[in-house]
C-alpha positions in Angstrom: -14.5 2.1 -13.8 -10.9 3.0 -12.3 -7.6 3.0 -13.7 -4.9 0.8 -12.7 -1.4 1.5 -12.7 0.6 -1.8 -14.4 4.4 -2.2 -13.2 6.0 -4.8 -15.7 9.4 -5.9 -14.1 11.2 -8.4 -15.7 14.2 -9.0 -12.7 16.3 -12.0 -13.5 15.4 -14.9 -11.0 19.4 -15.1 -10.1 20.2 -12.8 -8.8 17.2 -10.7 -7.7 18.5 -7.6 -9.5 17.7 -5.9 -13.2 19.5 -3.6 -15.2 17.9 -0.1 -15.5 16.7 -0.8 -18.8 14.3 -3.8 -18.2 13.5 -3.0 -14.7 9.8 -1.1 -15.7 8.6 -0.9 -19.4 4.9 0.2 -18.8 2.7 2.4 -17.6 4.8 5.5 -19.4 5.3 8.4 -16.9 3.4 11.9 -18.2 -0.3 13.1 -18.3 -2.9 10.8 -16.8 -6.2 11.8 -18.5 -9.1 11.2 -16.6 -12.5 9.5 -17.8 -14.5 6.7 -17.6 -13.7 5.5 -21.6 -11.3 2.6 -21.5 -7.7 4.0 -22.8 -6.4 0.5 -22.4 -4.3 0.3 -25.7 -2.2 4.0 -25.3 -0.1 3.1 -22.2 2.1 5.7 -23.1 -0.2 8.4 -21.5 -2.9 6.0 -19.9 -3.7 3.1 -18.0 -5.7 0.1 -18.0 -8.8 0.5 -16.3 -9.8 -1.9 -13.3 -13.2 -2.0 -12.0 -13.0 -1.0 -8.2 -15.5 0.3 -6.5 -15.6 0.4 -2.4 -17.6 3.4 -1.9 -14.8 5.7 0.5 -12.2 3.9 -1.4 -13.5 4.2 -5.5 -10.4 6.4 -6.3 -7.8 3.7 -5.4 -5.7 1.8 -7.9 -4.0 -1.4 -8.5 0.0 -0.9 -8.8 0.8 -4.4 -9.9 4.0 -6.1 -11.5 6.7 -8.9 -11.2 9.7 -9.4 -9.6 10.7 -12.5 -10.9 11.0 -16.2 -8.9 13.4 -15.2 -6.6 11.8 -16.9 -3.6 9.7 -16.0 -0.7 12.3 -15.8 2.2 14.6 -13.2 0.0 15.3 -9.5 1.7 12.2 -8.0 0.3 12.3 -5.2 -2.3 10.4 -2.2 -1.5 7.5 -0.1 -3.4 7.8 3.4 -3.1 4.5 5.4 -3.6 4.2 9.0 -3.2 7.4 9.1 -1.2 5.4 6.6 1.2 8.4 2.8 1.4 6.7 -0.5 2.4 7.7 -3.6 2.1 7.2 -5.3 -1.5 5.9 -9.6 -1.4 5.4 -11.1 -4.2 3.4 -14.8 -4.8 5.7 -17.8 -6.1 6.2 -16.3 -9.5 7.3 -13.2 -8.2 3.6 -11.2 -8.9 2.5 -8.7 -6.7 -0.2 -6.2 -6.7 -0.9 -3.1 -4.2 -3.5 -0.4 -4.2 -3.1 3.1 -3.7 -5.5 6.1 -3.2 -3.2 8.3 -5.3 -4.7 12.1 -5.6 -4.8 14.8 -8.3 -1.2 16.8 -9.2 1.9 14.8 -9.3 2.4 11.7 -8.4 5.2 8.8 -8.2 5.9 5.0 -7.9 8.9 3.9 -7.5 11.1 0.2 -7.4 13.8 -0.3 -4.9 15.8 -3.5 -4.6 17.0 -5.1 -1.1 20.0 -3.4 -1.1 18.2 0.3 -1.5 18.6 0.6 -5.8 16.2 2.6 -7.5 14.7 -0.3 -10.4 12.7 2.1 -11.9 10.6 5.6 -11.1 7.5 6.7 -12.6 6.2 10.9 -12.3 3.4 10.6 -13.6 0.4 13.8 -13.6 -3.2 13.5 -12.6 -5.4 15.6 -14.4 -8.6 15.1 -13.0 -8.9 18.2 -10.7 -12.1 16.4 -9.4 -10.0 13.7 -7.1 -9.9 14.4 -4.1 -6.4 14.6 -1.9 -5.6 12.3 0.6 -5.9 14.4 4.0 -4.9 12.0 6.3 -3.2 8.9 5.1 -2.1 5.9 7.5 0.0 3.0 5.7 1.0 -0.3 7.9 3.3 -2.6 7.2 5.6 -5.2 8.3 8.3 -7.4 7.8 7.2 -11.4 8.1 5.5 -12.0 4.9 3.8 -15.4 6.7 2.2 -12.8 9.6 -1.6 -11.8 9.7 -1.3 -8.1 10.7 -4.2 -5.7 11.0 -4.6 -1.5 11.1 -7.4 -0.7 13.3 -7.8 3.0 13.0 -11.0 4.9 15.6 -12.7 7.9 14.1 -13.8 10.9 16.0 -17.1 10.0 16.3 -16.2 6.6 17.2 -16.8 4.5 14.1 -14.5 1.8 13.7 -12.2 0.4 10.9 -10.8 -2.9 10.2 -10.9 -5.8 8.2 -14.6 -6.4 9.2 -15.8 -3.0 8.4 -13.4 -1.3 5.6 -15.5 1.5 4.5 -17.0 4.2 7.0 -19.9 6.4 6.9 -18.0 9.3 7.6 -16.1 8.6 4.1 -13.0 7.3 5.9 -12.1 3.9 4.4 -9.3 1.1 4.8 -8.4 -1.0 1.5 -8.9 -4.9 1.0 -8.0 -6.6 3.9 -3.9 -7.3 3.1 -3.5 -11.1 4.1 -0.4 -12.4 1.5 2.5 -10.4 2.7 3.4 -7.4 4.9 1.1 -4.8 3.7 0.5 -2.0 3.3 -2.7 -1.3 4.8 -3.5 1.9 4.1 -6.5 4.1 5.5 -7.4 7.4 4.2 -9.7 10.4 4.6 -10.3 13.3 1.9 -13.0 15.1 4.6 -11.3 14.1 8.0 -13.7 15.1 11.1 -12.7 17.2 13.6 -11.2 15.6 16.9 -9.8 12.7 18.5 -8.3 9.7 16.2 -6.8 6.3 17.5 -4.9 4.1 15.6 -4.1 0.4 16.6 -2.1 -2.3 15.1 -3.0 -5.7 16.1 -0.9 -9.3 15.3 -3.9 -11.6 14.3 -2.2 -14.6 13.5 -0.6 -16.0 10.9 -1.7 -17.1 6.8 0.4 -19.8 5.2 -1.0 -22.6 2.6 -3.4 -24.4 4.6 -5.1 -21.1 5.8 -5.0 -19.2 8.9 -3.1 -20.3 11.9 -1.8 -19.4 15.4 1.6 -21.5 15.8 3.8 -18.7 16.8 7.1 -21.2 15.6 6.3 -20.4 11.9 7.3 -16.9 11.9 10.4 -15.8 10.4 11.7 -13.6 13.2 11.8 -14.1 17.0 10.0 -9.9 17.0 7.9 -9.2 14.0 8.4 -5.3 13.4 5.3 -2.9 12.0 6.4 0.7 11.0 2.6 3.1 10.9 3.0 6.2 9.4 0.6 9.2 9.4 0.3 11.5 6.1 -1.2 14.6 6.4 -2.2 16.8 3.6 -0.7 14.7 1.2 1.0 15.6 -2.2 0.6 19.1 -1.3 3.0 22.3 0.2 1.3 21.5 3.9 2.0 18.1 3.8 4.2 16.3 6.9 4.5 12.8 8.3 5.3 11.0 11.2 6.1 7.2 11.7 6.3 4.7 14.1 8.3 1.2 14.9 6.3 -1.2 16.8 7.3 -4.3 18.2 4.7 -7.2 17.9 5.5 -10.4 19.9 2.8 -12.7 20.6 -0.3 -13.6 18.7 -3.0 -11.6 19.9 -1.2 -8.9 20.8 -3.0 -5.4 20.2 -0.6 -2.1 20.4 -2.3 1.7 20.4 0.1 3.3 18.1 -0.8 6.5 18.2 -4.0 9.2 19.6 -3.7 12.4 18.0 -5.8 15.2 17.4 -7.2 16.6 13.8 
């Protein structure tokens, strides 16, 4: 059974902006104990458990919350985890919910409004010395909440992974396949292999109420825009990052972010 982290947000529909005091009332920052005993009811030091369970990807959790109905087409807020920004879409009643592979030490989520405010900013401390960092991280995300974007990230020894095969054997693992807004999708590694590593990003189609869909006229911007950054050695003293804009223009299209060597 994993924990969940549990952003309550109560923004005011009009406009799409809270006062610090409201903006985050649980989980509590602080001491994370670790376990499998459900802690549900002390949210001051410990959150509700979720059960997850996707083999590479068992240490992820839920970050979830509300924004409020402000709309879909608003200038999107963005969620801040471990000093990594993406995009933040909500459903019509302003819920969202993201996962996150978050590490032992200290950690942080954090709220930002459309215009850059900091809502609200939780430090909190993972205790369990027994969860394993993050080596190499890569998050994708975008900015047309409507678009069916996928991260297609090659392994050295040339296992695959993307929305049809998630987890690897190699202990490399993407999370669920993101298909209501613009990400993240996030891959990470705790035992990355030595060698060669590609990383694609590829403009599926798009997802609106009826399903999936490839009229190009729905989109909300003539050039939908995908940043990919690459963690490495998150959350520690070696850690550094780099991060890329890509351009995607057509359904279909398939970009090669990024080769690099680990």
């Amino acid at each position: 059974m994993k924990q969940t982290l549990v952003f309550m947000l109560a923004l005011a529909s009009v406009p799409a902006f809270a006062q610090d005091g409201n903006a985050l009332t649980a989980p509590g920052g602080g001491w994370n104990r670790a376990g499998l005993v459900d802690k549900s009811g002390e949210l001051a030091v410990n959150y509700p458990y979720n059960l997850i369970d996707r083999g590479a990807q068992r240490g992820r959790r839920m970050i979830e919350g509300s924004l409020g109905k402000v709309g879909k087409k608003r200038p999107f807020h963005t969620l801040v985890a471990n000093g990594n920004p993406t995009p933040l879409y909500t459903d019509d009643d302003g819920r969202y919910a993201r996962a996150y592979s978050f590490g032992s030490g200290s950690n942080s989520v954090e709220v930002r409004s459309p215009d850059g405010k900091s809502l609200k900013r939780v430090q909190f401390y993972e205790a369990d010395r027994t969860r394993p960092q993050p080596v190499i991280r890569i998050i994708a995300a975008w900015d047309d909440n409507q678009a069916e974007v996928d991260l297609h990230v090659v392994t050295p020894d040339g296992q695959h992974a993307f929305f049809g095969h998630p987890a690897l054997t190699n202990g490399g693992g993407l999370d669920a396949d993101t298909v209501d807004g613009p990400g993240p999708e996030n891959f990470t590694m705790t035992s990355p292999q030595h060698g060669l590593y590609q990383v694609w990003i590829n403009y599926w189609g798009n997802f609106g109420g009826d399903g999936y869909h490839f009229d190009e006229s729905t989109r909300q911007k003539p050039i939908i825009t995908s940043r990919i950054t690459l963690v490495f050695n998150e959350n520690t003293a070696k850690e550094r990052r780099e991060s890329f804009v890509v351009p995607l223009r057509r359904i279909g299209e398939l970009t090669l972010v990024k080769m690099f060597k680990f």
